[in-house]
N, CA, C and O of each residue as an XYZ file, in Angstrom:
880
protein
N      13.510     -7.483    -14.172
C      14.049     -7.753    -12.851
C      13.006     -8.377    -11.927
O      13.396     -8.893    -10.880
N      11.594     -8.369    -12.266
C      10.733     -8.546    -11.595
C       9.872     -9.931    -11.726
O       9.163    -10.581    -10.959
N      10.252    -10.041    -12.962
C       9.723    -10.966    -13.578
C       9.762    -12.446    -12.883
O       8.838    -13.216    -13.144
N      10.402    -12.700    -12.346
C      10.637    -14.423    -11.365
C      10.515    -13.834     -9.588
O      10.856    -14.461     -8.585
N      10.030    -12.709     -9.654
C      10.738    -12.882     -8.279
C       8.816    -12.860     -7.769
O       7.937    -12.955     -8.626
N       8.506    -12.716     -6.231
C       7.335    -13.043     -5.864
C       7.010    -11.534     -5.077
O       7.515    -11.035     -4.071
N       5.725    -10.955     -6.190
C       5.458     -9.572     -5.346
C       4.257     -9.563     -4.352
O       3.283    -10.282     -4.575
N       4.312     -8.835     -3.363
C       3.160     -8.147     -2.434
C       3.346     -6.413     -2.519
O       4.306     -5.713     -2.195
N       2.081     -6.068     -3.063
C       1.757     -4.835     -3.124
C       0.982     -4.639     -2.076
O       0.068     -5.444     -1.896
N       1.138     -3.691     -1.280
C       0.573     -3.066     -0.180
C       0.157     -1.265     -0.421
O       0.823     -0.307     -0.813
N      -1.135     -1.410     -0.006
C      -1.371      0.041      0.208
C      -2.609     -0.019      1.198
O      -3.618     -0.721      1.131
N      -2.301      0.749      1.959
C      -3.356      1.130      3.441
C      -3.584      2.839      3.712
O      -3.118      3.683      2.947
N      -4.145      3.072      4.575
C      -4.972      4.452      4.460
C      -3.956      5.192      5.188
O      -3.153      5.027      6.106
N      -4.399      6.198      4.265
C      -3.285      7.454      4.919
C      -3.539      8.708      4.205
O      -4.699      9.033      3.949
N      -2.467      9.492      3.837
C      -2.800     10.999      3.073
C      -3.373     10.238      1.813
O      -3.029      9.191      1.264
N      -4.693     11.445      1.481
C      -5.649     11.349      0.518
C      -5.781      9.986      0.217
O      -5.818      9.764     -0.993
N      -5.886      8.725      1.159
C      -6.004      7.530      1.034
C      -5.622      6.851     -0.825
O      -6.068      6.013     -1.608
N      -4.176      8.219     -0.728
C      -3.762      7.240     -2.453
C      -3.768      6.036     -2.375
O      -4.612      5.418     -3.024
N      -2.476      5.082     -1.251
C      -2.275      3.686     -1.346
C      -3.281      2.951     -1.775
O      -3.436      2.305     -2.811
N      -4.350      3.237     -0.292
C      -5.347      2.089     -0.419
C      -6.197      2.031     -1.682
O      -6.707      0.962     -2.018
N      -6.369      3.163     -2.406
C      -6.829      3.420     -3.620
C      -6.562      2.518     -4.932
O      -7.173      2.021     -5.877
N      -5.298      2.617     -4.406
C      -4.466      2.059     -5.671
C      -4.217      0.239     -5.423
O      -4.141     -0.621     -6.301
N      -4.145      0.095     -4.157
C      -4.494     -1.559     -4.062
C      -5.525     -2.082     -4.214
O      -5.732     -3.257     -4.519
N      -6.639     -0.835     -3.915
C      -8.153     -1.799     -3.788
C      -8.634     -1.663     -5.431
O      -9.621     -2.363     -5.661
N      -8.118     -0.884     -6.634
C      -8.348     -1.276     -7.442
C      -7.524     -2.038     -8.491
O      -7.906     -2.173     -9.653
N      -6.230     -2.587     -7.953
C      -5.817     -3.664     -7.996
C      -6.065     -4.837     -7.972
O      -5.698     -5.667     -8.804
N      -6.930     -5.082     -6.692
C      -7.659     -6.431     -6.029
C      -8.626     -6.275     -6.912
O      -8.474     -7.027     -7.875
N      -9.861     -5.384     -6.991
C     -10.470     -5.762     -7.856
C     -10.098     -5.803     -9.811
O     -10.515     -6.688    -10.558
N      -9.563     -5.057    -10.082
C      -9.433     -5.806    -11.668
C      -8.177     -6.530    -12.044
O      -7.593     -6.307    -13.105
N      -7.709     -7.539    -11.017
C      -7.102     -8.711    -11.059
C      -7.954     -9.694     -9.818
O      -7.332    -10.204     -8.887
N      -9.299     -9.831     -9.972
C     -10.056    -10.639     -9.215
C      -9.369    -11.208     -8.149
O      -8.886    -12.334     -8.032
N      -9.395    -10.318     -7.435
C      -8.449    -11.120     -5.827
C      -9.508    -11.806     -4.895
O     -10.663    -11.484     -4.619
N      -8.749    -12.829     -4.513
C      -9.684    -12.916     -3.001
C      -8.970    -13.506     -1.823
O      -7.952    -14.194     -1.889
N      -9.672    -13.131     -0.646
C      -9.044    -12.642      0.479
C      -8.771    -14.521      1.134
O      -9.534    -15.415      1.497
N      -7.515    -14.402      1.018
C      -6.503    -15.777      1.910
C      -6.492    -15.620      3.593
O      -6.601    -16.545      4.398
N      -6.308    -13.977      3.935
C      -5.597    -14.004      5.357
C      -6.141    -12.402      5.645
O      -5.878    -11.406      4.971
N      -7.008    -12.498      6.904
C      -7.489    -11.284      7.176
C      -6.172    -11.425      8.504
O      -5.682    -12.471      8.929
N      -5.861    -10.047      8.917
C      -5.269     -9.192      9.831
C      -5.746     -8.550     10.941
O      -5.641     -7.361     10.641
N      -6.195     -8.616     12.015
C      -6.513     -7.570     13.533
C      -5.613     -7.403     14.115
O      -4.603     -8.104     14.181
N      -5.913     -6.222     14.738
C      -5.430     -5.084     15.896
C      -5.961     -4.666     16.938
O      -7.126     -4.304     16.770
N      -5.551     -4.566     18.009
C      -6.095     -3.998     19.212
C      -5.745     -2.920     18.991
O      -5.823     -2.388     20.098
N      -5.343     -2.076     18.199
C      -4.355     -1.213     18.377
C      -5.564     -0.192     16.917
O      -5.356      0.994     16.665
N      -6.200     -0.656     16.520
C      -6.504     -0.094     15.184
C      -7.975      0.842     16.318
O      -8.392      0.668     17.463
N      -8.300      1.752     15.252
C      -9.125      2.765     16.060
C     -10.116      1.824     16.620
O      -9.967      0.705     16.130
N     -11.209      1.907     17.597
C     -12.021      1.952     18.310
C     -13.420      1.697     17.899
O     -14.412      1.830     18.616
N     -13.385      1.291     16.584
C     -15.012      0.969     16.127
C     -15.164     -0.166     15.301
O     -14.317     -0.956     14.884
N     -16.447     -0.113     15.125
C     -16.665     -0.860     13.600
C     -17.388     -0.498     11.754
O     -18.068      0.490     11.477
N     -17.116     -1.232     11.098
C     -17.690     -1.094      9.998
C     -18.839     -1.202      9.963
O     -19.101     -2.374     10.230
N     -20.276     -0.290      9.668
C     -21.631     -1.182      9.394
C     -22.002     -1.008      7.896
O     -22.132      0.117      7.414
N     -22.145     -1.973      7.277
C     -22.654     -2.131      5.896
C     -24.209     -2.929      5.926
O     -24.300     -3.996      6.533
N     -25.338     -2.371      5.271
C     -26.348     -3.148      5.430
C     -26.671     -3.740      6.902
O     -26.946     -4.928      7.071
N     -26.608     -2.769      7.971
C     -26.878     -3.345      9.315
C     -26.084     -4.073     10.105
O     -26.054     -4.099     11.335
N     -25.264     -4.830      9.109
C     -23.923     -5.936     10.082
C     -22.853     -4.970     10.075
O     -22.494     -3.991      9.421
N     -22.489     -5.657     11.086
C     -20.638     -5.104     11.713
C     -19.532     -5.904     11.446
O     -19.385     -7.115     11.610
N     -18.753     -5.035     11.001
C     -17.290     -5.744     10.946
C     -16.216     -4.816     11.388
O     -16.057     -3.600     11.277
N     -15.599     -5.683     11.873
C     -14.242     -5.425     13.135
C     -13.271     -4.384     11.342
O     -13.357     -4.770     10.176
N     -12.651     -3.372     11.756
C     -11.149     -3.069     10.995
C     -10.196     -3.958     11.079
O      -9.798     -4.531     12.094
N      -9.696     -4.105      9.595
C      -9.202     -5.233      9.698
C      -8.075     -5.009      8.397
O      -8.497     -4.143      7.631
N      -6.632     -5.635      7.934
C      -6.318     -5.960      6.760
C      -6.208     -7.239      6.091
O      -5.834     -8.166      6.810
N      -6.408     -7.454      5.086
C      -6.364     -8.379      4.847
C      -5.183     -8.408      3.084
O      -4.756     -7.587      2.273
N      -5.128     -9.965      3.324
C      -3.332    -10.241      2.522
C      -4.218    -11.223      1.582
O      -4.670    -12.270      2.045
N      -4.456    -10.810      0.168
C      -5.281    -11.311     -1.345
C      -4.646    -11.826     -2.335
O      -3.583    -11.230     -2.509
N      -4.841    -12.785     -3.168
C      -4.368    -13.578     -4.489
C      -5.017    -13.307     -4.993
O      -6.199    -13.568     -4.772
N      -4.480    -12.451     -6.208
C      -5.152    -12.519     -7.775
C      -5.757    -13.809     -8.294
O      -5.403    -14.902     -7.851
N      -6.698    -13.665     -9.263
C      -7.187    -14.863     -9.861
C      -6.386    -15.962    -10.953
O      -6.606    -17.172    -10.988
N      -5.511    -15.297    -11.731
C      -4.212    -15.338    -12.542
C      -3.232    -14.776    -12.506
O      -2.898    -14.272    -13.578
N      -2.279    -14.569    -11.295
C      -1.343    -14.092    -11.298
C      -0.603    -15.263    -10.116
O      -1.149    -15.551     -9.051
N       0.629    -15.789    -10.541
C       0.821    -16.824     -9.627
C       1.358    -16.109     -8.257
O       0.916    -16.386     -7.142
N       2.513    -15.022     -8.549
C       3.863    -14.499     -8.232
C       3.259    -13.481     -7.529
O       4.071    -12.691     -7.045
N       1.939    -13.207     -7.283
C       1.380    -11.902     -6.432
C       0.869    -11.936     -5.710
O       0.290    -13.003     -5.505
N       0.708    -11.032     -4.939
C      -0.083    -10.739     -3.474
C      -0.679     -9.549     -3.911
O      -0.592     -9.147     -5.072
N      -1.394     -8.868     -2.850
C      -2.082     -7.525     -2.842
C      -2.813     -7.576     -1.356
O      -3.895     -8.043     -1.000
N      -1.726     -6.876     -0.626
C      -2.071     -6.503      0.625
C      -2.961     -4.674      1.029
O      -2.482     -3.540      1.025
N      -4.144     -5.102      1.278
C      -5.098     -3.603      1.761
C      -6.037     -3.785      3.173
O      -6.644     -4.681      3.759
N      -5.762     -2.390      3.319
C      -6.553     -2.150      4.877
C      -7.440     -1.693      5.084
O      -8.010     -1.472      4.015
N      -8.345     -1.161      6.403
C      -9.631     -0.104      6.357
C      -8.642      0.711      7.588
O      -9.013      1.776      8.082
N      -7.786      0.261      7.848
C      -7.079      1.794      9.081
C      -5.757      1.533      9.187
O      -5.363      0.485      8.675
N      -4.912      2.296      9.776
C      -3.531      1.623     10.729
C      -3.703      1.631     12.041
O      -4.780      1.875     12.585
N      -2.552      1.340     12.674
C      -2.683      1.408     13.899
C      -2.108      2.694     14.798
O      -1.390      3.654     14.519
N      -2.577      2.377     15.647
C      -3.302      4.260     16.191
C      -1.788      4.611     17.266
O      -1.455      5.691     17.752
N      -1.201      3.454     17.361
C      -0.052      3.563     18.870
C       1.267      2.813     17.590
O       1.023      2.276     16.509
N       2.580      3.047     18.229
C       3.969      3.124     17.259
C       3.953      1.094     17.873
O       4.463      0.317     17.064
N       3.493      0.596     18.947
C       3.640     -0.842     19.127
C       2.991     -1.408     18.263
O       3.565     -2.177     17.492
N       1.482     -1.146     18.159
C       0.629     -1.595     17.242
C       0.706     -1.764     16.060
O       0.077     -2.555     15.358
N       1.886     -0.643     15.642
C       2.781     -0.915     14.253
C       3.234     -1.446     13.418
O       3.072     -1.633     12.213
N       4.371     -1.898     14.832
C       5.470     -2.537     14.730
C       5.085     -3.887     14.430
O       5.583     -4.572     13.537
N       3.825     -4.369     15.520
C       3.454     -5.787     15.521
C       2.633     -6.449     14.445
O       2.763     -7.618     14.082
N       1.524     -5.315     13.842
C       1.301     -5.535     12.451
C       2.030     -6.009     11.614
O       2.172     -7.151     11.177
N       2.668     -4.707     11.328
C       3.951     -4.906     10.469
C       4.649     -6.469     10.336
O       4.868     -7.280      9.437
N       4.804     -6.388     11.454
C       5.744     -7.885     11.399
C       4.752     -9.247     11.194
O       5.033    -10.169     10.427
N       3.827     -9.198     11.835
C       2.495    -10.368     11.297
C       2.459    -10.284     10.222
O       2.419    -11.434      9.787
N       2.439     -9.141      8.927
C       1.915     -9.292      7.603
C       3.335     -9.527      6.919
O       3.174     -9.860      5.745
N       4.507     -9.466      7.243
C       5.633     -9.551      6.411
C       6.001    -11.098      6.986
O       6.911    -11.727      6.445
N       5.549    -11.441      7.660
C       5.715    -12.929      8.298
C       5.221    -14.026      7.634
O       5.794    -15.049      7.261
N       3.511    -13.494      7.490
C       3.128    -13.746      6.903
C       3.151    -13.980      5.180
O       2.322    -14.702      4.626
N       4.006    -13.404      4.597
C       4.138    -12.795      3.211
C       5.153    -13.785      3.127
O       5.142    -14.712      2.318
N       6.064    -13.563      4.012
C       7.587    -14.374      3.898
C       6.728    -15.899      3.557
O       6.753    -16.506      2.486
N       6.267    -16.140      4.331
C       5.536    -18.165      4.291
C       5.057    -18.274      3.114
O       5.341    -19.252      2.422
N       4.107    -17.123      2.602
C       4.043    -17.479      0.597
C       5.427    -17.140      0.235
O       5.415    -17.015     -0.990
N       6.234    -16.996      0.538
C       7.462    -16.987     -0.805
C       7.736    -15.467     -1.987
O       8.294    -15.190     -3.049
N       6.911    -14.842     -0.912
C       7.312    -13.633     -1.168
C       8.642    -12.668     -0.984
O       9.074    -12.240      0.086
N       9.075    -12.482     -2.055
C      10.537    -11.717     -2.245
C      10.988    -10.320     -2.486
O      12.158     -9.962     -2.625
N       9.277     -9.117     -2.537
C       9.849     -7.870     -2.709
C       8.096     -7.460     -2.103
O       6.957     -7.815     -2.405
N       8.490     -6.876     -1.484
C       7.607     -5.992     -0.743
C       7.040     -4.543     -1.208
O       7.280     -3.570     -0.495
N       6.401     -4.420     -2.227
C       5.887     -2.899     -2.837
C       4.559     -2.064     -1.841
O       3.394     -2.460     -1.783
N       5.018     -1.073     -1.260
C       3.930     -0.191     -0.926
C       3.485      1.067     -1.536
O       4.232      1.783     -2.203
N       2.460      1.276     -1.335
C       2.071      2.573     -1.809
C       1.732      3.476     -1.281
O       1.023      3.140     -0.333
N       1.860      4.700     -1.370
C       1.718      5.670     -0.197
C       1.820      6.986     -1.436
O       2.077      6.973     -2.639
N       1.372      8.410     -0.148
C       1.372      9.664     -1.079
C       2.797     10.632     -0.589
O       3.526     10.482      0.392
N       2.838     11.477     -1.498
C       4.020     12.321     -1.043
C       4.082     13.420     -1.112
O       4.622     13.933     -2.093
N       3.563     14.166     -0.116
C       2.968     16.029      0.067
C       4.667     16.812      0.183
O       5.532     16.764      1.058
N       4.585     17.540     -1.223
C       6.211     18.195     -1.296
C       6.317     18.537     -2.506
O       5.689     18.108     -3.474
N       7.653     19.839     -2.427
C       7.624     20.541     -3.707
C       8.164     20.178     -4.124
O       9.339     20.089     -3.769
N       7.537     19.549     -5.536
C       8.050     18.580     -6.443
C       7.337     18.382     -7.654
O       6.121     18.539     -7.545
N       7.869     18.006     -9.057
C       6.682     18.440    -10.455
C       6.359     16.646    -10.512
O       5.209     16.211    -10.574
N       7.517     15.803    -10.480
C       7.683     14.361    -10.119
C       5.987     13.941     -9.975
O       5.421     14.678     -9.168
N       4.934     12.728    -10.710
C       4.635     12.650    -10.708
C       4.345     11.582     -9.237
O       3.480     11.551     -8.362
N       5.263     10.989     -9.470
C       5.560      9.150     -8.499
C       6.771      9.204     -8.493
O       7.495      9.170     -9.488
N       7.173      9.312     -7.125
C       8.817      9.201     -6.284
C       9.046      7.951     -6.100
O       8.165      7.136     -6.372
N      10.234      7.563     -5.617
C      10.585      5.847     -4.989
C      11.355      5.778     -4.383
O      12.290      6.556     -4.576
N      11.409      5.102     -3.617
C      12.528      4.349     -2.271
C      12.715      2.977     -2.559
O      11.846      2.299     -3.107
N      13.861      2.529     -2.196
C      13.841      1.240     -2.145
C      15.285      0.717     -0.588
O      16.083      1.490     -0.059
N      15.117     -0.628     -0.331
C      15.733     -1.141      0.550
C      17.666     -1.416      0.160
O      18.680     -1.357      0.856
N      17.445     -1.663     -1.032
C      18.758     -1.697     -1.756
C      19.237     -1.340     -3.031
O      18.514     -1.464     -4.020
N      20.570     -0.839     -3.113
C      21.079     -0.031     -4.351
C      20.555     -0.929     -5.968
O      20.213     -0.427     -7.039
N      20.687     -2.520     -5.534
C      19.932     -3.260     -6.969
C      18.378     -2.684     -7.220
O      17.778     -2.712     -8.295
N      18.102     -2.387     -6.509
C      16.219     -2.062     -6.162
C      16.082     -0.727     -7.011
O      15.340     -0.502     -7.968
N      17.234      0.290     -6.237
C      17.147      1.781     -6.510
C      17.215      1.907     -7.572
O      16.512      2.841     -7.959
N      18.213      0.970     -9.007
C      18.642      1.251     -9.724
C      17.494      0.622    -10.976
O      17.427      1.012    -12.142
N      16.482     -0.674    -10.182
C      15.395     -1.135    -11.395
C      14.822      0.368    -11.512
O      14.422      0.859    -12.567
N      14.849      1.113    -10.088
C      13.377      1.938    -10.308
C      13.796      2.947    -11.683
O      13.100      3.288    -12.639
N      15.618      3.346    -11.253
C      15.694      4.368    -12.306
C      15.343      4.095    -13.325
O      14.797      4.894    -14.085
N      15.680      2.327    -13.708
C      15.725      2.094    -15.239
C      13.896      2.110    -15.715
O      13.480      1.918    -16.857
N      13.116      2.368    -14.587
C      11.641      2.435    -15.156
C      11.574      3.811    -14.957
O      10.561      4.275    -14.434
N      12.601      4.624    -15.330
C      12.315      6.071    -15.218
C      11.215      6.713    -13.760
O      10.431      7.646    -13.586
N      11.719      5.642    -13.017
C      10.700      6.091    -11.258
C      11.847      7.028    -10.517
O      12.697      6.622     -9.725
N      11.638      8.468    -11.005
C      12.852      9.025     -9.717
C      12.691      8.801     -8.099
O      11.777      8.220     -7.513
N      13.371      9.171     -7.782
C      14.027      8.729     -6.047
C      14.154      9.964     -5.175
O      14.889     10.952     -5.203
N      12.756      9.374     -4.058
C      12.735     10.583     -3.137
C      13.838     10.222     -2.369
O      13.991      9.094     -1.900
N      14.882     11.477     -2.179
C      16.387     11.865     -2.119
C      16.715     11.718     -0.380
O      17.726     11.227      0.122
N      15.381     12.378      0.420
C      15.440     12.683      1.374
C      14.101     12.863      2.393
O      13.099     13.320      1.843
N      14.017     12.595      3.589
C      12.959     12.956      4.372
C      12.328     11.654      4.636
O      13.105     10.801      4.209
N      10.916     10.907      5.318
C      10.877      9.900      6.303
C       9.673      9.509      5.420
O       9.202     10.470      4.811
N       8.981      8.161      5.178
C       7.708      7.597      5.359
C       7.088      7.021      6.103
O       7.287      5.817      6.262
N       6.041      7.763      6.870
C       5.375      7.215      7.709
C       4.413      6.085      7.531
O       4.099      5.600      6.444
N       3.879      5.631      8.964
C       2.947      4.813      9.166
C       3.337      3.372      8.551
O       4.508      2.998      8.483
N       2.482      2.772      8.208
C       3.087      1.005      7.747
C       3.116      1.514      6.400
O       4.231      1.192      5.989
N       2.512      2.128      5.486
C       3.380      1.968      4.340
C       4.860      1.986      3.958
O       5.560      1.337      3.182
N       5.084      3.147      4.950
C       6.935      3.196      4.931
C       7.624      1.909      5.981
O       8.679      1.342      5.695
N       6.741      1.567      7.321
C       7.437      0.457      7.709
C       7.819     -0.816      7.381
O       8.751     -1.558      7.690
N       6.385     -0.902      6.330
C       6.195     -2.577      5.814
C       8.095     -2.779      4.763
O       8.961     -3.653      4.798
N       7.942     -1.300      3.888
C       8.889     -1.546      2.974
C      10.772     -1.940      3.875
O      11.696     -2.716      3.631
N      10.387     -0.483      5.311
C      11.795     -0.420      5.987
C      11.928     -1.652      6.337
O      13.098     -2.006      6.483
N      10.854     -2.703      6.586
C      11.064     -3.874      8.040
C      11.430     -4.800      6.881
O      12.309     -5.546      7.312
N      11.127     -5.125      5.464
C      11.264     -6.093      4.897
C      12.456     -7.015      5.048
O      12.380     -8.224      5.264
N      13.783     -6.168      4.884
C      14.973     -6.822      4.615
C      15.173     -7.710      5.922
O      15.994     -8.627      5.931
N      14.464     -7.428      6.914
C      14.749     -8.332      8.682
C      13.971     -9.603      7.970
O      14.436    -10.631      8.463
N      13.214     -9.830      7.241
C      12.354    -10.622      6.717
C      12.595    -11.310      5.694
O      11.887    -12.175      5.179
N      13.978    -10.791      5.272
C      14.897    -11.848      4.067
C      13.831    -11.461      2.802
O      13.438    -12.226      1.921
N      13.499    -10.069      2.990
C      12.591     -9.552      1.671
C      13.230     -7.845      1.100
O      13.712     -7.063      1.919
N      13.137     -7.567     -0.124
C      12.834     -6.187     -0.105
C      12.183     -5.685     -0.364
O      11.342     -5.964     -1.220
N      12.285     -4.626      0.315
C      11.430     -3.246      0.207
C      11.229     -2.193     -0.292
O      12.073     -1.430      0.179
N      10.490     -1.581     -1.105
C       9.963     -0.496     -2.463
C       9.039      0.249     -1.716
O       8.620     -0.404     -0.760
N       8.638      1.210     -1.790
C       8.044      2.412     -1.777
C       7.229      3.403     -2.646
O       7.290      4.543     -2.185
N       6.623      3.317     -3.561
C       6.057      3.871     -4.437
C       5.183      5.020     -4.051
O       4.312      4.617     -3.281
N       5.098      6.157     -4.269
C       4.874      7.375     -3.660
C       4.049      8.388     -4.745
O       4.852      8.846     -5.557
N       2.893      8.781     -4.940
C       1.939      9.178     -5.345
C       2.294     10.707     -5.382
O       1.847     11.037     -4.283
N       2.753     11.732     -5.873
C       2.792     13.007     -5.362
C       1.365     13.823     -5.239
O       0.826     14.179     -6.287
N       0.870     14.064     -4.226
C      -0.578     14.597     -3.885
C      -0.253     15.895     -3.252
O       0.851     16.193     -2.796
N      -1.297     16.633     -3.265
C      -1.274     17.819     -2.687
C      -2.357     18.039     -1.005
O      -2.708     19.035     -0.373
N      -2.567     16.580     -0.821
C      -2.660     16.375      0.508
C      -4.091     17.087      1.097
O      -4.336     17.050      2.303
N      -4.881     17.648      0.263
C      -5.984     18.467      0.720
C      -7.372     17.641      0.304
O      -8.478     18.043      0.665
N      -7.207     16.603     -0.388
C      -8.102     15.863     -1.008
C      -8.224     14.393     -0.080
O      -7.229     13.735      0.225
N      -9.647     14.010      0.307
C      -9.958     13.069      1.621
C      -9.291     11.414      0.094
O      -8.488     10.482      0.106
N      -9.944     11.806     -0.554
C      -9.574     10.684     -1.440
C      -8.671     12.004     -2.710
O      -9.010     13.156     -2.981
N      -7.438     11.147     -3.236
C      -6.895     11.690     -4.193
C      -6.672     10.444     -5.518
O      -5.806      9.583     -5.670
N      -7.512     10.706     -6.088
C      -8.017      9.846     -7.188
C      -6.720     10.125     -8.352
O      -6.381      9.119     -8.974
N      -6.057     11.295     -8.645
C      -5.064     11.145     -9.568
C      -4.248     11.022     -9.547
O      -3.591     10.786    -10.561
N      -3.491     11.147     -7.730
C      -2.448     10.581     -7.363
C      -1.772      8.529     -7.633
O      -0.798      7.888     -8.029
N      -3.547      8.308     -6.908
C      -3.732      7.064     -7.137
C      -3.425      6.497     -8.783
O      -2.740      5.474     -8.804
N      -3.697      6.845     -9.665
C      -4.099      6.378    -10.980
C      -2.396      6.781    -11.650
O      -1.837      6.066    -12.482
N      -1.759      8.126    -11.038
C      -0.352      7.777    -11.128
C      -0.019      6.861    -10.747
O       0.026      5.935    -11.558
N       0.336      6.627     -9.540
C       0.845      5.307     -9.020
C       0.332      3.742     -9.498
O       1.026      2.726     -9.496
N      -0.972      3.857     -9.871
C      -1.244      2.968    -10.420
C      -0.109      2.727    -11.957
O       0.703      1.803    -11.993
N      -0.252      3.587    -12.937
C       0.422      3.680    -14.025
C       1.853      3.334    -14.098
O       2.381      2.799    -15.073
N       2.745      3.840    -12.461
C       3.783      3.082    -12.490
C       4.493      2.171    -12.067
O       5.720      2.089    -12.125
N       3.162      0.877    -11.275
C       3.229     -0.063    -10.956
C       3.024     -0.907    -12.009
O       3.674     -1.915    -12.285
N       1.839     -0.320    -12.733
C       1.632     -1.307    -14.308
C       2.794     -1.548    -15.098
O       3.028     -2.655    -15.584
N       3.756     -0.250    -15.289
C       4.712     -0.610    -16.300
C       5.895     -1.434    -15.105
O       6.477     -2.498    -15.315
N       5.985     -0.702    -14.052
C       7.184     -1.662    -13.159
C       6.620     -3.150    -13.357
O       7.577     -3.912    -13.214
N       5.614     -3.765    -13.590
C       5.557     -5.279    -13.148
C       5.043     -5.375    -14.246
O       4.242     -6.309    -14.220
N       5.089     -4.807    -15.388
C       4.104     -4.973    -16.833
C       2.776     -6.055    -16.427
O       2.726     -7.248    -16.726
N       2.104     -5.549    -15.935
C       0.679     -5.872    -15.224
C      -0.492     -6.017    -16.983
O      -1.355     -6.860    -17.229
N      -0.062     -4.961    -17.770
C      -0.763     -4.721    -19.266
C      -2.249     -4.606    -18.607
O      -3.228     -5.078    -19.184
N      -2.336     -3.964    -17.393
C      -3.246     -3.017    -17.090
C      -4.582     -1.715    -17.792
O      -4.300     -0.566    -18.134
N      -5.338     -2.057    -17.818
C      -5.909     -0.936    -18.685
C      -5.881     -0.085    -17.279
O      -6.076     -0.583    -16.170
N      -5.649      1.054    -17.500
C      -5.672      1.901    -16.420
C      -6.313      3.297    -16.952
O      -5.692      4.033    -17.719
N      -7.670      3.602    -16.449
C      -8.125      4.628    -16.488
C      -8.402      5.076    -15.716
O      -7.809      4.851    -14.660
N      -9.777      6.243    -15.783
C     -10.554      6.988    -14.318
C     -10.752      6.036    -13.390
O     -11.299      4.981    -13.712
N     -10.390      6.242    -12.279
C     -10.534      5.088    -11.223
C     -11.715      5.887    -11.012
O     -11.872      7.101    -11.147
N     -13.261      4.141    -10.323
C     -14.180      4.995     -9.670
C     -13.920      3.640     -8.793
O     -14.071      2.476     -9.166
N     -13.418      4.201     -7.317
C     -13.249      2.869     -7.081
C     -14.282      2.731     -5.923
O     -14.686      3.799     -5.463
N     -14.916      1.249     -5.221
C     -16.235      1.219     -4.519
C     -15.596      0.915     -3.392
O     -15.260     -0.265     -3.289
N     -15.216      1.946     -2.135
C     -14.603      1.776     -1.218
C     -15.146      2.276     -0.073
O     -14.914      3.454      0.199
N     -15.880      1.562      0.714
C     -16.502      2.674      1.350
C     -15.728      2.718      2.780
O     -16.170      3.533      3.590
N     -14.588      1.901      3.181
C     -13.854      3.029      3.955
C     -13.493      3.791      4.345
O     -13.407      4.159      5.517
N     -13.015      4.457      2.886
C     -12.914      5.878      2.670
C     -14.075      6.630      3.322
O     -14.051      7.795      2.927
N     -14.828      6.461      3.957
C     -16.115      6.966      4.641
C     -15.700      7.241      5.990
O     -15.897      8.362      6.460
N     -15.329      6.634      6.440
C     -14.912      6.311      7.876
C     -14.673      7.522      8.457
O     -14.155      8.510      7.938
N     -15.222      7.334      9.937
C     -14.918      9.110      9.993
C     -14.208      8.349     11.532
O     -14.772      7.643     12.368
N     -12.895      8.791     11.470
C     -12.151      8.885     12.962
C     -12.377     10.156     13.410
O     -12.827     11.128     12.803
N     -11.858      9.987     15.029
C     -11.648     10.866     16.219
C     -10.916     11.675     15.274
O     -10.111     11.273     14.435
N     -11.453     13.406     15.609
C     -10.521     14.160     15.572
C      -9.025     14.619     16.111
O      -8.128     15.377     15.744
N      -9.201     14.024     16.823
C      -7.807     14.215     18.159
C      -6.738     13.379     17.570
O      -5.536     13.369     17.837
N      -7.415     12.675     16.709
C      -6.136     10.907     15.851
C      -5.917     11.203     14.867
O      -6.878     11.330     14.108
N      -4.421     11.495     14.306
C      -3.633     11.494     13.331
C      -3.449     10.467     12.425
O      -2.584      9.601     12.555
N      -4.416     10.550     11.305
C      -3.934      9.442     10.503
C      -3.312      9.755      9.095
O      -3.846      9.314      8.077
N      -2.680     10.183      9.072
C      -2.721     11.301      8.178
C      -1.058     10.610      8.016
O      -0.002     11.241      7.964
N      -1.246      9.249      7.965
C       0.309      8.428      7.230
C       0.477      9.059      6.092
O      -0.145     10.006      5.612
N       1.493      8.373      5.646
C       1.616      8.444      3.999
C       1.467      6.917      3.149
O       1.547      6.883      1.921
């Protein structure tokens, strides 16, 4: 089902930063590189320092090295206010739409009692029904936050759809490395990627980042 159509995988920070986990070692072992960086006024209040220089938070929207039909959208934050969101949101699916992008995959985690390794959502009943046939059950009920769940909700305004791919984590872990490497596993077989997928050690040093206590980032 997937096979002709044009994907963007998205994952940005949130519980146990599964998504971004699982995109940023995406980007790297399908050699991506970065087409279209993303800002916010809206994204927390600092900067990155690596080796003495600064860089603004930012996302940015990546092409594999051999993959025609893909994207791989990843972040270092979201945005901190529900406008800042919204307006993201719509810049990167705007953006996505102008490559010729036709299904919108995010990744995100899913804190709940459940044995389900990787849950799924999708925008439409054709969508719902690839996931069953990849044996991806379907979270039944309840909300996804932050832009991982918006990017997928806003797609269809965007003449795109929207997927959800959902990590089941137990939410206590700053990075959740096996959530990630699920989700990884059932993105590989959804897009037969022929992925070697093992121990992720992935080199992220976002994941460092230390926000305000008072700020909820704690998406999914």
């Amino acid at each position: 089902m997937f096979e002709s159509r044009i994907i963007c995988i998205c994952g940005l920070p949130g519980i146990g930063s599964v998504g971004k986990v699982a995109a940023d070692y995406l980007a790297t072992a399908l050699e991506c590189s970065t087409i279209k960086p993303f800002y916010s006024r809206s994204f927390p209040p600092q900067v990155i320092v690596s080796q003495g220089i600064t860089q603004l938070l930012h996302a940015e929207l990546l092409k594999p090295k051999e993959k025609e039909n893909m994207y791989i959208l990843s972040g270092e934050a979201q945005p901190l206010d529900v406008l800042g969101m919204h307006r993201l949101a719509g810049d990167i699916l705007e953006a996505a739409r102008e490559k010729g992008v036709s299904d919108v995959i995010t990744l995100a985690a899913y804190v709940g009692d459940t044995k389900e390794k990787v849950l799924g959502a999708a925008s439409d009943n054709e969508t719902v029904e690839a996931l069953r046939e990849h044996n991806i059950p379907l979270l039944c009920s309840g909300a996804i936050g932050g832009l991982n769940g918006l990017l997928a909700g806003l797609a269809p305004l965007h003449n795109m759809r929207g997927i959800c791919l959902l990590g089941t984590s137990s939410g206590q872990d700053p990075v959740d490395l096996c959530a990630a490497t699920n989700l990884l596993e059932a993105v590989n077989d959804l897009l037969c990627l022929g992925l070697e997928i093992s121990l992720i050690v992935p080199e992220i040093e976002s994941t460092d980042v230390q926000f305000p206590e008072e700020i909820d980032m704690n998406y999914r």
